[in-house]
C-alpha positions as CSV (number, residue, x, y, z in Angstrom):
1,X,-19.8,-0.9,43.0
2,X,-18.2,2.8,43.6
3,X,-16.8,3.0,47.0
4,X,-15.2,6.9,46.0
5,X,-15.2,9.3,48.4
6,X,-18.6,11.6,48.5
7,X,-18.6,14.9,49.8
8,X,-21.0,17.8,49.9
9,X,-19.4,20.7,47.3
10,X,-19.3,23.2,50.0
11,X,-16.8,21.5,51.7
12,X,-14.3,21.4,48.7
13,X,-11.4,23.8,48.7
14,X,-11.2,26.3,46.1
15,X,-8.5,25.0,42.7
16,X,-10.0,21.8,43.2
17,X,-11.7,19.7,40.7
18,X,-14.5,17.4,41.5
19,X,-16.9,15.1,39.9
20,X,-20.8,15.5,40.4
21,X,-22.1,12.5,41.6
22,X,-26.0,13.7,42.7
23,X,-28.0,16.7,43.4
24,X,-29.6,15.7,46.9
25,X,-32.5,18.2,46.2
26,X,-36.0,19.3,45.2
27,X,-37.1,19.4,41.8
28,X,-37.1,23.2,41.3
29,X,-34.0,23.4,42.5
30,X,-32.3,20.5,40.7
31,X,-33.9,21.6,37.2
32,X,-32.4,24.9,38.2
33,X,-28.6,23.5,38.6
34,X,-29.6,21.4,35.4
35,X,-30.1,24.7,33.2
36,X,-26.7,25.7,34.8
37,X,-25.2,22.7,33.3
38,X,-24.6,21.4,36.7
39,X,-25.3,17.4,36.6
40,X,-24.5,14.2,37.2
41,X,-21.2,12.9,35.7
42,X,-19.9,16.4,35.0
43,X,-16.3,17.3,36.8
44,X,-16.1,21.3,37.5
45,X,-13.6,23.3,39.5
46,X,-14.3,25.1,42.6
47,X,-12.6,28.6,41.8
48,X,-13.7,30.1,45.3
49,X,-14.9,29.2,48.9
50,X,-14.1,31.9,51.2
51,X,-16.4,33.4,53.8
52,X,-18.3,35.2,53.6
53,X,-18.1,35.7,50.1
54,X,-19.9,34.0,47.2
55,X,-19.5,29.9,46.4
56,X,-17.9,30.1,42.8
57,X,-17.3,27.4,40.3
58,X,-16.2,27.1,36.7
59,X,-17.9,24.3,34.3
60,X,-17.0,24.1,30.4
61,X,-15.5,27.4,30.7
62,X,-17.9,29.7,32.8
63,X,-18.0,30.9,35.9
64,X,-20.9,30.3,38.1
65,X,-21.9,31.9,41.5
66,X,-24.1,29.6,44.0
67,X,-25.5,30.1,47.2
68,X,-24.7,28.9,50.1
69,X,-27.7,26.3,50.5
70,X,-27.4,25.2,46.9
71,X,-23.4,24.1,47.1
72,X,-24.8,21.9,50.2
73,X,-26.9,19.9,48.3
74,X,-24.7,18.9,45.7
75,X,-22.7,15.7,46.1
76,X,-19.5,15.1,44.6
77,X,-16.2,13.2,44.4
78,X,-12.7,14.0,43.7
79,X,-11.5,14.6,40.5
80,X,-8.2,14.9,38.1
């Protein structure tokens, strides 16, 4: 069983890279994040997390703004 660490994205610090674990949210929304390339078992790295300001990561080479509400409902855990 894996006892890693799980945190909500929005509480990662920015240069960090993390691991998704699970998108804790509604269909729409998680086939949203899905189309983003944003899923389970994928490790991206939080590039900024400043407020106010927007929630920015970069997965396989792009840069992606989020909101606020959407960061909260992904889980992740550290990464390399």
């Amino acid at each position: 069983m894996n006892m890693e660490k799980q945190l909500q994205l929005s509480t990662i610090k920015a240069g960090s890279f993390v691991n998704i674990v699970s998108v804790d949210a509604g269909q729409d929304l998680a086939n949203r994040l899905a189309t983003m390339g944003l899923l389970p078992g994928v490790q991206i790295k939080v590039v900024n997390n400043s407020h106010p300001g927007p929630f920015v990561v970069e997965i396989k080479g792009s840069r992606v703004a989020l909101g606020r509400g959407m960061v909260s409902k992904i889980i992740v855990s550290p990464g390399q």
